[in-house]
N, C-alpha and C positions, 0 to 999 in steps of 0.2 A: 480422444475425448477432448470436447472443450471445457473450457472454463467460462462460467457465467457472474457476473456479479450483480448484486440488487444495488441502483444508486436513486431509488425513489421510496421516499420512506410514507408517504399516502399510498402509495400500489403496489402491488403484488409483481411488480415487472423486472424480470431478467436480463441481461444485456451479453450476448455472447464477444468475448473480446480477446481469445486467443485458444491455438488449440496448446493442450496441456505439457506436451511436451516439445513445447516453445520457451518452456521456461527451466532456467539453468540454474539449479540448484547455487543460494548464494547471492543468485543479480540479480537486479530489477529489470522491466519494461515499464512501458507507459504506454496507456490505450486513452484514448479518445473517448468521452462518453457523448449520447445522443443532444447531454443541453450544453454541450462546450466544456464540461469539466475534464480534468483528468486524471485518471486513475493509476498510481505506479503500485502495480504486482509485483511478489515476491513469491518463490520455493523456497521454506526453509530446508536443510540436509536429509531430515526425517521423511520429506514431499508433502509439508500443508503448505497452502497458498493462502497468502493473505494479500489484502486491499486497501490500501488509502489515500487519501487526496496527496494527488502532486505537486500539488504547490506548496514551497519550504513556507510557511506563516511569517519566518523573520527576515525573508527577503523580497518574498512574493517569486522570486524563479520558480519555475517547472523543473523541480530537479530533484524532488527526493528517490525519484526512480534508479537514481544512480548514485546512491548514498551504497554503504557498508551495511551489510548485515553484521548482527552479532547478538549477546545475551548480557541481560545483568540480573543475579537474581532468579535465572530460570523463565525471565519474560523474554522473547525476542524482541527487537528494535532494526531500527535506520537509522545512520546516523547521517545528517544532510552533509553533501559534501561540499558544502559549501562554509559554514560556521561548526559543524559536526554536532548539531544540536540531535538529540537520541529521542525518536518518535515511536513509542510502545505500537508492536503491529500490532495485535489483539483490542488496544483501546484508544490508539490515535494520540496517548495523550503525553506531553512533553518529558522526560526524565529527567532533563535538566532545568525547567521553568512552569511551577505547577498550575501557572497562570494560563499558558497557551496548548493546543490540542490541534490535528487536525481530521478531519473525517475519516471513519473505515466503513466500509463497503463489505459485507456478506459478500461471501463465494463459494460458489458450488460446483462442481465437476458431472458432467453429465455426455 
């Protein structure tokens, strides 16, 4: 099965960008999307896939795809590995700085 994710929020457009079990329960990747953004996926242990912008917002690297996974709360997170700032995957949005966020991407398994 692939995994597809929506990264255009005026259209209905899917982007296939890996097949499903390419992804390791716990780690990230990082796909390319069609306008130069990019997107670091994740397996959490239970198998949902989630999506969101790879670029860390407090450093600008492309590197939250190789952040930690973990939970607080019962929410899953990233934590960049870089400052280990904790980016909720379900809502993009900081756990540590309620100021900054970054984008999530719908995903679908088909």
């Amino acid at each position: 099965m692939k995994l597809e994710l929506s990264h255009d929020t005026e259209a209905d457009a899917w982007t296939a960008v890996c097949d499903e079990n390419r992804l390791t329960p716990g780690r990230g990747v990082a796909a390319l999307l069609p306008d130069g953004r990019q997107a670091a996926l994740f397996r959490d242990r239970s198998g949902r896939a989630y999506a969101i912008d790879n670029r860390d917002p407090f450093t600008g690297a492309q590197v939250l795809s190789r952040g930690l996974l973990g939970s607080a709360g019962g929410r899953p997170f990233v934590a960049s590995p870089l400052l280990k700032q904790r980016f909720d995957l379900e809502t993009g949005r900081c756990l540590d700085d309620d100021e900054v966020a970054v984008a999530v991407f719908p995903v679908r398994s088909v």
